[in-house]
MMTF fields as JSON, N, C-alpha, C and O atoms, coordinates in Angstrom:
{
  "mmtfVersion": "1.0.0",
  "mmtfProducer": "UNKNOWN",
  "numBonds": 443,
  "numAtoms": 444,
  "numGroups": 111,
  "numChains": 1,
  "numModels": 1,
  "chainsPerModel": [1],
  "groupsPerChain": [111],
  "chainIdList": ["A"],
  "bondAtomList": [4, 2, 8, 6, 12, 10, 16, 14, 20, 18, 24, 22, 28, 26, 32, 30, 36, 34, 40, 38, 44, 42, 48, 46, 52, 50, 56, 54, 60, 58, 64, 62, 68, 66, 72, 70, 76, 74, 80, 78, 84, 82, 88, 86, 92, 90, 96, 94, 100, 98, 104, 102, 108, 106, 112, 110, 116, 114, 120, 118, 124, 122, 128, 126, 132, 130, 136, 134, 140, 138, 144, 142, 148, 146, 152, 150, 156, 154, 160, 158, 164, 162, 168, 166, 172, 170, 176, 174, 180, 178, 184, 182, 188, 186, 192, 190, 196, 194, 200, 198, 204, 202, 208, 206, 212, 210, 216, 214, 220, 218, 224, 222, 228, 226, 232, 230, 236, 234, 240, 238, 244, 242, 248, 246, 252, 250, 256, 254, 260, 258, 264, 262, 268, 266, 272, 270, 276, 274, 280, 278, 284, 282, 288, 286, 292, 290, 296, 294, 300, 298, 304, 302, 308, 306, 312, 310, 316, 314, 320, 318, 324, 322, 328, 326, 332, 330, 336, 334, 340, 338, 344, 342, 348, 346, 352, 350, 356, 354, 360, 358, 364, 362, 368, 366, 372, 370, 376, 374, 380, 378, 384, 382, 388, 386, 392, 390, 396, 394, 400, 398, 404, 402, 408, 406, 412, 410, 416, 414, 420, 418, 424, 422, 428, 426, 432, 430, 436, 434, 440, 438],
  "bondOrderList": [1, 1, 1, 1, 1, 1, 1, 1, 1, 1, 1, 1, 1, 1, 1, 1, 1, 1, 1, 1, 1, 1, 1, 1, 1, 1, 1, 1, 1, 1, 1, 1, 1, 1, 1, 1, 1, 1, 1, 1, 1, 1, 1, 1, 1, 1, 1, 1, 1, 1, 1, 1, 1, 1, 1, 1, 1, 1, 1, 1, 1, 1, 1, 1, 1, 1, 1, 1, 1, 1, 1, 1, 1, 1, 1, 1, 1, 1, 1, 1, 1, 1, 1, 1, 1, 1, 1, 1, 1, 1, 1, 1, 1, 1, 1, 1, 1, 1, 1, 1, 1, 1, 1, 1, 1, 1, 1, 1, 1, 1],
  "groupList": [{"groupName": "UNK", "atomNameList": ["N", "CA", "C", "O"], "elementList": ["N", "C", "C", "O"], "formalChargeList": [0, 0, 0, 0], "bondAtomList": [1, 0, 2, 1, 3, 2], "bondOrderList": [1, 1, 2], "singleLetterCode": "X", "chemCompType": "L-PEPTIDE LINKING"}],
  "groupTypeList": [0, 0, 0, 0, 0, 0, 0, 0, 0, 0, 0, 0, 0, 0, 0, 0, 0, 0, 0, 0, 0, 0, 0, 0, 0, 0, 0, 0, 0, 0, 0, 0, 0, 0, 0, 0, 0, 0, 0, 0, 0, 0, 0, 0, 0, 0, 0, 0, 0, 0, 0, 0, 0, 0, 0, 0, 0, 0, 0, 0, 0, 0, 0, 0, 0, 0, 0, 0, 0, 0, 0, 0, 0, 0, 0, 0, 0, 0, 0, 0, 0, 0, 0, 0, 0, 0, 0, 0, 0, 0, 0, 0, 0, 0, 0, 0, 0, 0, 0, 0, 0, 0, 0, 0, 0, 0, 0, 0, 0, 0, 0],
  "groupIdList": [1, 2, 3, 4, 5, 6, 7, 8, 9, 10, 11, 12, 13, 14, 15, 16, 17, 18, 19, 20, 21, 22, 23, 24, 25, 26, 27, 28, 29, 30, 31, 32, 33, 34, 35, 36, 37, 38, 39, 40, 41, 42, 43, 44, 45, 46, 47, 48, 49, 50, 51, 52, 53, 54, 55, 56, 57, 58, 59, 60, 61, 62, 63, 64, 65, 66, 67, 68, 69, 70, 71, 72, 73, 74, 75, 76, 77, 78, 79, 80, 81, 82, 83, 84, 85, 86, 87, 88, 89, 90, 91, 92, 93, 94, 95, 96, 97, 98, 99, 100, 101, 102, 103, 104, 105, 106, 107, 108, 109, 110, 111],
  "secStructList": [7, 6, 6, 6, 6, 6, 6, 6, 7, 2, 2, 2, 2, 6, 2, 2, 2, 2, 2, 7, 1, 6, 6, 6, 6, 7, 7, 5, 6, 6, 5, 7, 6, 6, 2, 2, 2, 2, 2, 2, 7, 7, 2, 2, 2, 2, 2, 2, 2, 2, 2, 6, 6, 7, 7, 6, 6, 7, 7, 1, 1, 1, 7, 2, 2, 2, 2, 2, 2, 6, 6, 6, 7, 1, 2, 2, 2, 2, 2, 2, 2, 2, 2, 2, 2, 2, 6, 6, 7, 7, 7, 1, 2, 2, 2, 2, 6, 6, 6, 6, 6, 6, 6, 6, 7, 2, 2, 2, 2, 2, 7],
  "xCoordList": [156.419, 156.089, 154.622, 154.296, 153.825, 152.189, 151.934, 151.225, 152.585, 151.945, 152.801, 152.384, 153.998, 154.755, 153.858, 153.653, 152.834, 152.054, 150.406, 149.619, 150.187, 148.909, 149.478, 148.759, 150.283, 150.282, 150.929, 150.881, 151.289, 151.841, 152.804, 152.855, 153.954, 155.145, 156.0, 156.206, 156.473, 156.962, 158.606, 159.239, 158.945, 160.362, 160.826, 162.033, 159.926, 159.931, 160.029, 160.68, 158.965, 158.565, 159.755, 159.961, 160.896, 161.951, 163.12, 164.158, 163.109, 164.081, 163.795, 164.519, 162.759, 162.666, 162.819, 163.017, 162.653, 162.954, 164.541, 165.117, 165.305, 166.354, 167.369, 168.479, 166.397, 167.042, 165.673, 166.139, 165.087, 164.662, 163.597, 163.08, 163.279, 162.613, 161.702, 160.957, 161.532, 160.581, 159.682, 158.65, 159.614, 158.529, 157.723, 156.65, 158.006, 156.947, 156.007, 154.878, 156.342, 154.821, 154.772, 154.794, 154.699, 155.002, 153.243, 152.786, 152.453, 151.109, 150.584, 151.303, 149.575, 148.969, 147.685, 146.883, 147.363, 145.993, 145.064, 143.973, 146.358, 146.247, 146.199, 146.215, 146.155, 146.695, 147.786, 148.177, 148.46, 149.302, 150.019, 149.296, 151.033, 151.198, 150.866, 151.448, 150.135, 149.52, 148.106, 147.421, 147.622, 146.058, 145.961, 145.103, 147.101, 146.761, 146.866, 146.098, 148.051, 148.409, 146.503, 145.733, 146.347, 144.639, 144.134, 144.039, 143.697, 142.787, 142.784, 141.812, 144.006, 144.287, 144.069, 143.843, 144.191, 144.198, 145.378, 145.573, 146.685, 147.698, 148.543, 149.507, 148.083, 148.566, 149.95, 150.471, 150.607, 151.992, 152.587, 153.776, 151.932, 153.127, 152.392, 153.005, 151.442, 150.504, 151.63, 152.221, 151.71, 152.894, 154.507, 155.074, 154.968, 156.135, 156.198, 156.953, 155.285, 154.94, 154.559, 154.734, 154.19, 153.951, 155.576, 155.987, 156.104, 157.671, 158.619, 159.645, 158.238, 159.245, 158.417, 158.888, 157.645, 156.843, 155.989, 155.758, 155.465, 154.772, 153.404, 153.197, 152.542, 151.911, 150.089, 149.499, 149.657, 148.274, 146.813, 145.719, 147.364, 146.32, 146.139, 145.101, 147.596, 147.201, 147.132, 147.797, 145.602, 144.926, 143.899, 142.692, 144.555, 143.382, 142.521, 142.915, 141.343, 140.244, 139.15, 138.251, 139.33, 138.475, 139.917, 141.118, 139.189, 140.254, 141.066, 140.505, 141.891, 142.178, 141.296, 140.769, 141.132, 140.461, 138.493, 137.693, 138.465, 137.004, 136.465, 135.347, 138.118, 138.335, 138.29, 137.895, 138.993, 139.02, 137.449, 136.878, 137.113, 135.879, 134.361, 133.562, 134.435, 133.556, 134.341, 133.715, 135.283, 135.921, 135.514, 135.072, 135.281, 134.973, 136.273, 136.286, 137.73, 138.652, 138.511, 138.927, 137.889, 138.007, 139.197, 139.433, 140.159, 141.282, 142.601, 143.512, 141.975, 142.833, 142.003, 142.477, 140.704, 139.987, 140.685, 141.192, 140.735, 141.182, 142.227, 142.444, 143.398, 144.588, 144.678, 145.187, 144.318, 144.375, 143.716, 144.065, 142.722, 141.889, 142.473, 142.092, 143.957, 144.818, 145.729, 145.86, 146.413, 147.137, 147.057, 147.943, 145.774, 145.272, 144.793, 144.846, 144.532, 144.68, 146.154, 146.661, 146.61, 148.159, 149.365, 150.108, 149.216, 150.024, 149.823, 150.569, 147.981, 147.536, 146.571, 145.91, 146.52, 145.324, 143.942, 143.135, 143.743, 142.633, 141.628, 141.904, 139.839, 139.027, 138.0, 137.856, 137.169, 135.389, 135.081, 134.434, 135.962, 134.919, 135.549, 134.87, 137.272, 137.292, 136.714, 137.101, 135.974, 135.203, 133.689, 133.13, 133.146, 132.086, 132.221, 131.409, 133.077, 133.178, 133.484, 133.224, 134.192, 134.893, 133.647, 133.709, 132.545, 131.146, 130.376, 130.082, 130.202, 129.718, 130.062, 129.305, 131.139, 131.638, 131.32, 131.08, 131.402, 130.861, 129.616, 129.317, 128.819, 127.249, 127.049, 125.824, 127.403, 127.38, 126.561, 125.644, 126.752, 125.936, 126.729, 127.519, 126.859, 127.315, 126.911, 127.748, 125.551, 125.543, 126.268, 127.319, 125.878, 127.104, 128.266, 128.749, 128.912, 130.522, 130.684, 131.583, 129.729, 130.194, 129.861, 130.611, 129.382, 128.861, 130.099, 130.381],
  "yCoordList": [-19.44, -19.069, -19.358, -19.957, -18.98, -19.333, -20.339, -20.706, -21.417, -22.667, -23.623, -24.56, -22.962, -23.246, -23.205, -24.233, -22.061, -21.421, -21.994, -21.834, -22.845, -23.512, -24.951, -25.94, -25.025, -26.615, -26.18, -27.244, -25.438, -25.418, -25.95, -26.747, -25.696, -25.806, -24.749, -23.635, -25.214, -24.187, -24.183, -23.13, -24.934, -25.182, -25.12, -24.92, -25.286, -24.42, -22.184, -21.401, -22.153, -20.937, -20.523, -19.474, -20.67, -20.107, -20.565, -19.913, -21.469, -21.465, -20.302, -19.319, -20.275, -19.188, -17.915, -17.072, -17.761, -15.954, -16.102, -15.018, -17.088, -16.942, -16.58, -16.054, -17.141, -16.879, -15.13, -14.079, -15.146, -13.54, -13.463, -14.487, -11.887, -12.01, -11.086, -10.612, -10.644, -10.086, -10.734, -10.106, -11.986, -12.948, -13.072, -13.63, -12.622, -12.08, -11.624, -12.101, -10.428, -9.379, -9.494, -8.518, -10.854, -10.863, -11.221, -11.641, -11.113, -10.84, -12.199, -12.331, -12.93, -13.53, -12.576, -12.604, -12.158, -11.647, -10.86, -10.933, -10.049, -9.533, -10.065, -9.46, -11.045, -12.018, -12.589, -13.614, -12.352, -11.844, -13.666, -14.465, -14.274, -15.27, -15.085, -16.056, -14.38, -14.233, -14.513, -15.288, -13.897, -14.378, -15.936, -16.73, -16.214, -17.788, -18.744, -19.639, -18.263, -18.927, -18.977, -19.937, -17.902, -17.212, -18.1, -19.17, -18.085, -19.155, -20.607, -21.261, -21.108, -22.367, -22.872, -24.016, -21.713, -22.57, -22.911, -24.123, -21.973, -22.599, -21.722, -21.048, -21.77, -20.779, -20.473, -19.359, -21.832, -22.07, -21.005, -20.735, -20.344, -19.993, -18.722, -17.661, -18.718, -16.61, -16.287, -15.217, -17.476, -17.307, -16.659, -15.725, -17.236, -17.493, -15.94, -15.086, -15.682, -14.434, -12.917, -11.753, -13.327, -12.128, -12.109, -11.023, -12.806, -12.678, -12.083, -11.514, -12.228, -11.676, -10.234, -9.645, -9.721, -8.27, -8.158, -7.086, -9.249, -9.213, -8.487, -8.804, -7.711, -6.999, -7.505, -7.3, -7.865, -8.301, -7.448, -7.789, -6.248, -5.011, -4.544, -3.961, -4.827, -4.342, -5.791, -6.813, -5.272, -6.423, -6.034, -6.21, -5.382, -5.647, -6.778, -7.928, -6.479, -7.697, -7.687, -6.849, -8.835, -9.19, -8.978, -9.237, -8.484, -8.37, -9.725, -10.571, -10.128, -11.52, -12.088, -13.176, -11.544, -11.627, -12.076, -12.966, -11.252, -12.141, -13.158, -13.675, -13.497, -14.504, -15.681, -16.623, -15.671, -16.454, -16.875, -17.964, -15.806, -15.891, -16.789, -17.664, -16.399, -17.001, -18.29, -18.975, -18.743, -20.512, -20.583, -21.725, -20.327, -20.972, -21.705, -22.934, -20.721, -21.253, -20.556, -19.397, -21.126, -20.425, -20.165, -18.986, -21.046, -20.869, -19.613, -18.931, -19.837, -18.563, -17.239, -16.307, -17.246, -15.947, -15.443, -14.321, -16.495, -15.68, -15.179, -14.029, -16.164, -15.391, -14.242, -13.309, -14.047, -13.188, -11.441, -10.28, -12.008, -10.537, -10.426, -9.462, -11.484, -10.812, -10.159, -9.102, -10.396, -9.762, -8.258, -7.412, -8.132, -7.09, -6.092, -4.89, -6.32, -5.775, -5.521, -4.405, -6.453, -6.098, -5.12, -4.242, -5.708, -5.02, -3.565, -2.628, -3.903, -2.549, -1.813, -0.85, -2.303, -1.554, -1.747, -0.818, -2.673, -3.172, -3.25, -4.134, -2.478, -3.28, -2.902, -2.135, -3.886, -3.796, -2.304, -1.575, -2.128, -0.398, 0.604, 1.506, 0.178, 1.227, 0.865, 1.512, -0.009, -0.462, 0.369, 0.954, 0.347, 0.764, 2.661, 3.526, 2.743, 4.302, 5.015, 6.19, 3.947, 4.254, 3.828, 3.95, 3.31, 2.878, 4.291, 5.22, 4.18, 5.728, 6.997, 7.968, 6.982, 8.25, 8.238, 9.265, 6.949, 6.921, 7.389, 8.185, 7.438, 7.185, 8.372, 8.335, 9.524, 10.477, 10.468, 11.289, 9.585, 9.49, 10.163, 9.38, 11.504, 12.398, 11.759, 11.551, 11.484, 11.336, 9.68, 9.427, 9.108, 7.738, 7.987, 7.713, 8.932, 9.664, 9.856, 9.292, 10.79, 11.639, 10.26, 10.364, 9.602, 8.67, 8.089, 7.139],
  "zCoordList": [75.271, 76.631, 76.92, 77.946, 76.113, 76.316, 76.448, 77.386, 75.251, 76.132, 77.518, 78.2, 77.524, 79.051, 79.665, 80.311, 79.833, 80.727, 80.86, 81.793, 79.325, 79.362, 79.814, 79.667, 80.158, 79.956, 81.73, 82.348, 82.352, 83.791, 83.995, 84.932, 83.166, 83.03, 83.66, 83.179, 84.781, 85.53, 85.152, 85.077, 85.024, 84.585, 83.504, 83.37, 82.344, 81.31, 80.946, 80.255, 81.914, 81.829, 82.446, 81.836, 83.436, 83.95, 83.041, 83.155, 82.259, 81.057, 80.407, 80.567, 79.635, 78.724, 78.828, 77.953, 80.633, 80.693, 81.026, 80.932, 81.358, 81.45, 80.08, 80.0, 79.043, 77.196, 77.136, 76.695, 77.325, 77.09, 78.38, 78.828, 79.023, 80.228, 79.74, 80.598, 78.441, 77.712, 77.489, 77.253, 77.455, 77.71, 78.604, 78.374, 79.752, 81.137, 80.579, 80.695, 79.732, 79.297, 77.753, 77.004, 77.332, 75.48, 75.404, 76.467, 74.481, 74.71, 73.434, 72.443, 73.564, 72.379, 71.72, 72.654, 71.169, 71.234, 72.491, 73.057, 72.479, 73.774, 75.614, 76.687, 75.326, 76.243, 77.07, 76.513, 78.196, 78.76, 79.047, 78.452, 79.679, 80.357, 81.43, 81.913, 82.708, 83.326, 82.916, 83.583, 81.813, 82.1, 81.66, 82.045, 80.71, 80.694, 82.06, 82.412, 82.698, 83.856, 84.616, 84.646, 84.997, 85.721, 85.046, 85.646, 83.831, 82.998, 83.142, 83.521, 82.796, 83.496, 84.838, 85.233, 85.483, 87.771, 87.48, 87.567, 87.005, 87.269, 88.417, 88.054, 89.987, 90.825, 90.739, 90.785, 90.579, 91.248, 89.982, 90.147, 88.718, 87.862, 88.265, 88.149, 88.616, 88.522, 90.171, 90.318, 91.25, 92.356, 91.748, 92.314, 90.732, 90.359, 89.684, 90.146, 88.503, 88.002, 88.625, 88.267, 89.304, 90.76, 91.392, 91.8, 91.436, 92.087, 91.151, 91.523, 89.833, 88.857, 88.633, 87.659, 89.075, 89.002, 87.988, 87.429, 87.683, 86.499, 87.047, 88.219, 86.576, 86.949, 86.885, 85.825, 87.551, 87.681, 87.349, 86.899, 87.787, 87.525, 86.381, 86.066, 85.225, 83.634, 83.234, 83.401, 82.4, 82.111, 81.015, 81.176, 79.653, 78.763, 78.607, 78.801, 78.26, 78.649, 79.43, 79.498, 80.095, 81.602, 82.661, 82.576, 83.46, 84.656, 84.826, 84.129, 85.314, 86.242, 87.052, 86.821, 87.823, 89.065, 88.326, 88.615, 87.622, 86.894, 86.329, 86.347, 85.48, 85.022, 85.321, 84.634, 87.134, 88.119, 88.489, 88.541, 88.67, 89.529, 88.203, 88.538, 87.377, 86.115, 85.815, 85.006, 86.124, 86.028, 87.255, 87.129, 88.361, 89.86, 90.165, 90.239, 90.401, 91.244, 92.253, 92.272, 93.307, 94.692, 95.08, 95.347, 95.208, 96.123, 95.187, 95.656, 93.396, 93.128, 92.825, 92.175, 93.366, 93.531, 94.732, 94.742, 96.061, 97.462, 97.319, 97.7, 96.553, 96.444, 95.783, 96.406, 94.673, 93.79, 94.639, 94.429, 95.548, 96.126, 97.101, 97.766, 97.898, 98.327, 98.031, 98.648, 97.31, 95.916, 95.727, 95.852, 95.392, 95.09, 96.249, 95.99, 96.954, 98.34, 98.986, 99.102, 99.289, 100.145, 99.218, 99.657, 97.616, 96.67, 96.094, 95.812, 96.036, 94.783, 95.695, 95.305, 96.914, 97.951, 96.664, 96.662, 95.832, 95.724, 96.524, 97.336, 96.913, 98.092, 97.228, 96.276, 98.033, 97.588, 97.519, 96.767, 98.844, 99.481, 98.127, 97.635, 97.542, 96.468, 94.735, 93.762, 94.683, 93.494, 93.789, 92.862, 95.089, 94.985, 95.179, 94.85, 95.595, 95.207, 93.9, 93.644, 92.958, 91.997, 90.887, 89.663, 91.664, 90.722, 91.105, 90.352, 92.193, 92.429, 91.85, 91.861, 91.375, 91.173, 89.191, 88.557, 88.621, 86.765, 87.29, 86.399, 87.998, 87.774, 88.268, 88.382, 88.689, 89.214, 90.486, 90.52, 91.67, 92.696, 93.601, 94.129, 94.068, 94.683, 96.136, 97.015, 96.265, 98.138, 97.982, 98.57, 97.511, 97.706, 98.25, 99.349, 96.686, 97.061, 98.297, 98.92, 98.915, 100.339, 101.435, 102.406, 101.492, 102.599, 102.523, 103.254]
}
């Protein structure tokens, strides 16, 4: 399944969950077929993987979304921070509260 997923084998990767679909969340070194898909810029399978419920937000590691952003794929940073917004109510405004609140900045909190 991992390297279905490094190499952007989309027609592969839907063979294999059709013989086991435990392969969605089967891990390399903690490493998901999602974060390879993310790693690669391979949208069309992190698209395909998001449809089978594969989950974007558990992510031992680096987030997804960072991952994206430190390779400089623009077009799967936008998707991805829609993603995360429309699906997980992901936003800027709840990262910076949720930074506020480790650091104990109480008037942040309340503002």
């Amino acid at each position: 399944m991992i390297c279905a997923v490094v190499e952007g084998d989309l027609d592969k990767v839907k063979n294999l969950i059709q013989i086991d679909r435990t392969l969605l969340t089967c891990e390399y070194e903690y490493f998901t077929p999602m974060h390879f898909a993310v790693r690669e810029n391979h949208k069309h399978i992190v698209e395909f993987l998001l449809k089978e419920n594969v989950d974007i937000v558990y992510s031992p590691g680096e987030p997804l979304l960072a991952t994206a952003e430190d390779r400089e794929y623009p077009e799967l940073v936008v998707f991805l921070k829609d993603i995360l917004k429309t699906r997980y109510r992901v936003t800027p405004k709840g990262t910076a509260i949720a930074e506020a609140i480790r650091h104990g900045a109480i008037d942040d909190v309340k503002k």
